[in-house]
C-alpha positions as CSV (number, residue, x, y, z in Angstrom):
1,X,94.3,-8.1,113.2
2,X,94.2,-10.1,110.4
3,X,94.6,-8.9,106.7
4,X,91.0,-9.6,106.0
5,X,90.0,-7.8,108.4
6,X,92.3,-4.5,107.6
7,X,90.6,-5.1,103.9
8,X,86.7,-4.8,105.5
9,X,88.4,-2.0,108.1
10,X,86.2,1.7,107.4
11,X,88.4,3.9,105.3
12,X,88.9,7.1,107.8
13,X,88.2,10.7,105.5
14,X,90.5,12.7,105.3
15,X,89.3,16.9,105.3
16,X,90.3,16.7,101.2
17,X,87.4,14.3,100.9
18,X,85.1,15.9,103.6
19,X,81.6,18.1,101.3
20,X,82.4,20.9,102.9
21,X,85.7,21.3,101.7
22,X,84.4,20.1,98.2
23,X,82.0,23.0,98.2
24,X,85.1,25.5,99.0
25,X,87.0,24.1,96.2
26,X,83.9,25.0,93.6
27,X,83.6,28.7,95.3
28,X,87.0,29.0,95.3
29,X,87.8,28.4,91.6
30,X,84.5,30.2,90.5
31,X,85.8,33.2,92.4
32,X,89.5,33.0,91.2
33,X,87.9,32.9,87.6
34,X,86.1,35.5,88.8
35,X,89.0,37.5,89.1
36,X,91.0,36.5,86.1
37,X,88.2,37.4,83.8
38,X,87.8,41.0,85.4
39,X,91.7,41.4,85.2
40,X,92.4,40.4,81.4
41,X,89.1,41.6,80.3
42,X,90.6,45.4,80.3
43,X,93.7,44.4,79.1
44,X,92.2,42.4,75.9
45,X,89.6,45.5,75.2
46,X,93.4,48.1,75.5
47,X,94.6,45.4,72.5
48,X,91.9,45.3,70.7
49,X,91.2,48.9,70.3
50,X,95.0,49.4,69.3
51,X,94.3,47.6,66.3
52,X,90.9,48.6,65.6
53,X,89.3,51.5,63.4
54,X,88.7,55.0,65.1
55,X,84.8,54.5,63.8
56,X,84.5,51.4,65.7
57,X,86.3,52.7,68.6
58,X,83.9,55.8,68.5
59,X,80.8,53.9,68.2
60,X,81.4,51.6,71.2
61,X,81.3,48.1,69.2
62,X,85.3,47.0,70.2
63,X,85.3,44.6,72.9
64,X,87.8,42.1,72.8
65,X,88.2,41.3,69.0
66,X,89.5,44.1,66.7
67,X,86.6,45.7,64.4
68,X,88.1,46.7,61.0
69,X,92.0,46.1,61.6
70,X,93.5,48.7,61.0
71,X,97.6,49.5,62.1
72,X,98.0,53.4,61.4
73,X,98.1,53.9,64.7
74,X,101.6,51.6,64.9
75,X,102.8,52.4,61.3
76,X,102.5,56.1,62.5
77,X,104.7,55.3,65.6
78,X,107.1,52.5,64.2
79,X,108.4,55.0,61.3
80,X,109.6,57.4,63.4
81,X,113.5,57.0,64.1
82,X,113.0,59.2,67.3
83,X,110.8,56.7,68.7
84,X,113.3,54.0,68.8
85,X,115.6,56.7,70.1
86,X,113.4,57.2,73.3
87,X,112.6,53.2,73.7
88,X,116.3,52.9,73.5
89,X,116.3,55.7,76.5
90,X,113.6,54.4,78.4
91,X,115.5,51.0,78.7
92,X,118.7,52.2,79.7
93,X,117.2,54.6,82.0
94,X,115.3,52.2,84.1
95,X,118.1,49.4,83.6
96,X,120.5,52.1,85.5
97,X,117.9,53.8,87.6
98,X,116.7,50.1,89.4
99,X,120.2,49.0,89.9
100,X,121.3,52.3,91.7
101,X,117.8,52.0,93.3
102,X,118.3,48.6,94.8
103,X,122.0,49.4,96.4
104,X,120.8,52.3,98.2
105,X,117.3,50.5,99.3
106,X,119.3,47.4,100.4
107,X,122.3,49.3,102.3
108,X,120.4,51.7,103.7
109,X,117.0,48.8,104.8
110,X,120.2,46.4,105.8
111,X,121.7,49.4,108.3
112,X,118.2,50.3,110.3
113,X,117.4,46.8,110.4
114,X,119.9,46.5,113.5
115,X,118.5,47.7,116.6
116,X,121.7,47.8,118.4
117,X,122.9,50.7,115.6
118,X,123.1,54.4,117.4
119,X,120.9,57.1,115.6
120,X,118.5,54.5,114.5
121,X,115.1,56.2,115.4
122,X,116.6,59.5,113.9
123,X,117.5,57.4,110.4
124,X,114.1,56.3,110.2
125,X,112.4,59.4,111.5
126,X,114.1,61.4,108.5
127,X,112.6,58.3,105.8
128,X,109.3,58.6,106.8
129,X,109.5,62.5,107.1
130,X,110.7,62.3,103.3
131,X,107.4,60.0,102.6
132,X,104.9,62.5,104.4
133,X,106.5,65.7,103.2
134,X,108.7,67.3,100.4
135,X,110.8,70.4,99.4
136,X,107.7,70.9,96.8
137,X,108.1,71.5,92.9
138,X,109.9,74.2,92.4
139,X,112.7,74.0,95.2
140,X,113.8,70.7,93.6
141,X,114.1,72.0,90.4
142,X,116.1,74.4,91.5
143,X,118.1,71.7,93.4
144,X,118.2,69.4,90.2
145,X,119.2,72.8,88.4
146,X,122.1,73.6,90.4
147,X,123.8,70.9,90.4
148,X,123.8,70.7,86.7
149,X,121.7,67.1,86.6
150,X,119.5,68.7,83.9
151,X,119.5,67.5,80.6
152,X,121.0,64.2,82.1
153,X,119.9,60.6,82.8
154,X,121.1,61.5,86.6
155,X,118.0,64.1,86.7
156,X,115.3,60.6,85.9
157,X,117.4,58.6,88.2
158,X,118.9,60.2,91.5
159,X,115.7,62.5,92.4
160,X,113.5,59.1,92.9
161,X,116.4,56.7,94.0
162,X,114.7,55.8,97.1
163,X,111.1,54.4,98.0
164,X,110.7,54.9,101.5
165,X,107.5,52.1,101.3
166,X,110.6,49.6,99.4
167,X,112.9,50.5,102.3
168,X,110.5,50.4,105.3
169,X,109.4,46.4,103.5
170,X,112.7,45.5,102.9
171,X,113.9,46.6,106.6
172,X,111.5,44.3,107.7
173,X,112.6,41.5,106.0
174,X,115.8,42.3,106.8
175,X,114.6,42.1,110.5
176,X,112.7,38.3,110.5
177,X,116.0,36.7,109.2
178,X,117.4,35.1,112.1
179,X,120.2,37.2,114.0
180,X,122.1,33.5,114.7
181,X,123.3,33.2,111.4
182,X,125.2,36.7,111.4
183,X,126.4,35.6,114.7
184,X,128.1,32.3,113.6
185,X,129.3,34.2,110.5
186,X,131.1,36.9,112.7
187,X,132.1,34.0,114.8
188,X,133.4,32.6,111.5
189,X,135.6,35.8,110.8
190,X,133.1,37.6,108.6
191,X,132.6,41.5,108.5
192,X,129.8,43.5,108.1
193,X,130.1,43.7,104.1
194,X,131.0,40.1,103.7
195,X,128.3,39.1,106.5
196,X,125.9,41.8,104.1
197,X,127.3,40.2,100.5
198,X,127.6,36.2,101.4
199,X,125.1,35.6,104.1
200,X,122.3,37.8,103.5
201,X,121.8,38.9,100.0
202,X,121.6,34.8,99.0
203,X,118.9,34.8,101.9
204,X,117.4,37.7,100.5
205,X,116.3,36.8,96.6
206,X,112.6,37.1,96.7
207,X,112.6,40.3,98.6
208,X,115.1,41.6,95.6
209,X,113.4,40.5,92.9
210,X,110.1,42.0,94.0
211,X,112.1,45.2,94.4
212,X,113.8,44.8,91.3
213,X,109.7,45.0,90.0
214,X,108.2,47.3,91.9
215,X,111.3,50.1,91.1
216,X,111.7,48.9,87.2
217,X,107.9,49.1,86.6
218,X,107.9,52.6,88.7
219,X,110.8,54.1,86.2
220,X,109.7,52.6,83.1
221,X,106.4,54.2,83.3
222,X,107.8,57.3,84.5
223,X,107.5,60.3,82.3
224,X,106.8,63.4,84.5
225,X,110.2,63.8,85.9
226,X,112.0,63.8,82.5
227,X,109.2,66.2,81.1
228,X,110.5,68.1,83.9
229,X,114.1,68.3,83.6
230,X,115.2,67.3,80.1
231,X,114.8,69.5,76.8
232,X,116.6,67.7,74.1
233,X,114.3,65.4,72.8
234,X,116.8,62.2,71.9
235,X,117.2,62.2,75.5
236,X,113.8,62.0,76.1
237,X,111.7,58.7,77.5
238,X,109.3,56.6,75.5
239,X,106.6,57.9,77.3
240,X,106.9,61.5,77.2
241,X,107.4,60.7,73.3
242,X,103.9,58.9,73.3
243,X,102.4,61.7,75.5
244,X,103.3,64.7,73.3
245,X,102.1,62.3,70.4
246,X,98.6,62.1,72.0
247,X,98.6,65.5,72.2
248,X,99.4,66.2,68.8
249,X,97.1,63.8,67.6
250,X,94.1,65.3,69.8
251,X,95.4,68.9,68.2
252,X,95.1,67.6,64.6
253,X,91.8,65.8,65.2
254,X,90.5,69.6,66.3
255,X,92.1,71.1,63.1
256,X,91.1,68.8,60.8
257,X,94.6,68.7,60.0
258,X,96.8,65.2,59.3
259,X,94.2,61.9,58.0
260,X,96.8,59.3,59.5
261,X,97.1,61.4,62.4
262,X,93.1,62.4,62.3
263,X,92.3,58.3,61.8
264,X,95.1,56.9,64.5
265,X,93.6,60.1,67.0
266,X,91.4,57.0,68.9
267,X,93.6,54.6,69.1
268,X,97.2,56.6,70.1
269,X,96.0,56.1,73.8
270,X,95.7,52.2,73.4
271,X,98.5,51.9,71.4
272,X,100.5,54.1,74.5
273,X,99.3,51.4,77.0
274,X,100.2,48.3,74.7
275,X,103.6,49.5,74.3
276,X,104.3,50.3,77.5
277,X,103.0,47.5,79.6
278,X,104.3,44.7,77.1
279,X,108.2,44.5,78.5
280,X,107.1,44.5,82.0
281,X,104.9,41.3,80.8
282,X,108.0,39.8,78.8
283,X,110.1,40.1,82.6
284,X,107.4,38.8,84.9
285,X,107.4,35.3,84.2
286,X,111.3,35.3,85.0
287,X,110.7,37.2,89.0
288,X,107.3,35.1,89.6
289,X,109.0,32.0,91.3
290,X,111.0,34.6,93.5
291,X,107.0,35.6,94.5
292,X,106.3,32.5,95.2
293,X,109.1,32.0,97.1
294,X,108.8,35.3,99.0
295,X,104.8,34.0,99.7
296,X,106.3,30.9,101.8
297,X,109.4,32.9,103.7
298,X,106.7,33.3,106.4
299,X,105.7,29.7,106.7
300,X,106.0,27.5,109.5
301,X,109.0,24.8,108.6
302,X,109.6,21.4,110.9
């Protein structure tokens, strides 16, 4: 075939250029923003209320711009050395808390991944038994009680340690990774830590950093088990702080008592939310290429 002839050759379409697909493209996006709008909508509106006036709020006119600025609500929490003292709390709880979580999930998800271990069905009978059913309120304060974990970051932490949903997905994970590469490193002289530590955990960093998510936001946004088992308030969380401060607000507004408090009563519950969700937000753009990662673990590879 000559060249002139490859020039005057029909081009061949490729599906990319095909209507159909063209058409999915358009749906696609208009769905996706779609999606983004309803998300950040919520978010915006949580924002803009936090820094808007309590008549405004009232009256239904905030949307996604602030109505009459106003900062009480902030200047009311921002003063208060004991709320830097719970922030300061809150961080090291969960910093602690999600490390000790992750050990246990990975040991114990790494250990019933291996069908060939005895008492296997029994170890994951008693996890899922634990996710159905529980010793109930009372008998785990006594438990906590006894062995004199109240009034301690050990109370937050060791109760929750363990998600049985984190463990039953990370066991799975643990379980697609292919069994010849623990092979060859036993072959290679490896033992079960060093096989655990050098061959798996590098295999394993999307599955971590999700965890290292899903059990960070869980204990950051705790606040029911240290309302439970702590007393002293410096050794309270940030958001059993901000909870007993929407309560005292609502009690003022109903006595008439406090203006600040009174004017910020509206906005304490936006201002809770904003607070709360903006570290998660500051650490999520450093785990996202783990999730993307993690999204393609399951794709075929030539």
């Amino acid at each position: 075939m000559t060249l002139g002839a490859k020039r005057d050759a029909p081009k061949t379409r490729g599906p990319d250029d095909s209507r159909g697909y063209r058409i999915f493209r358009i749906v696609n996006t208009v769905v996706l923003l779609g999606v983004v709008v309803v998300t950040l909508y919520p978010f915006l509106n949580i924002v803009a209320r936090s820094l808007s006036e309590e008549a405004y709020i009232i009256a239904g006119k905030v949307t996604i711009v602030p109505r009459g600025f106003d900062l009480t609500a902030y200047r009311l929490l921002m003063s208060d050395g004991m709320f830097w003292t719970n922030y300061r709390n809150t961080v090291v709880y969960t910093v602690v808390a999600t490390l000790i979580s992750i050990v246990l999930t990975t040991c114990y998800a790494y250990v019933l991944s291996k069908p060939q271990l005895k008492g296997r069905k029994l170890l994951v009978g008693v996890a899922l038994f634990t996710m159905f059913f529980s010793g109930g309120l009372i008998p785990n304060y006594v438990l906590v009680t006894s062995l004199g974990m109240k009034n301690t970051i050990w109370a937050v932490v060791i109760p929750n340690a363990i998600s049985v949903f984190n463990l039953l997905v990370m066991k799975a994970f643990f379980e697609s990774l292919p069994t010849e590469l623990e092979e060859a490193a036993a072959v290679d002289g490896l033992n079960t830590y060093g096989i655990l530590w050098r061959i798996v955990l590098p295999l394993s960093k999307a599955i971590i950093a999700t965890m290292v998510l899903f059990y960070a936001v869980s204990f950051w946004n705790s606040w029911f088990t240290a309302f439970l088992y702590i007393d002293e308030q410096d050794l309270l969380p940030v958001t059993v702080y901000l909870r007993n401060l929407i309560a005292g607000a609502t009690s003022a507004e109903s006595a008439a008592a406090d203006a600040d408090k009174v004017q910020a009563a509206a906005t304490l519950q936006a201002v809770t939310i904003v607070l709360t969700t903006l570290p998660i937000l500051a650490v999520y753009p450093f785990v996202q290429r783990y999730f993307v990662r993690g999204v393609m673990l399951g794709a075929v590879k030539g």
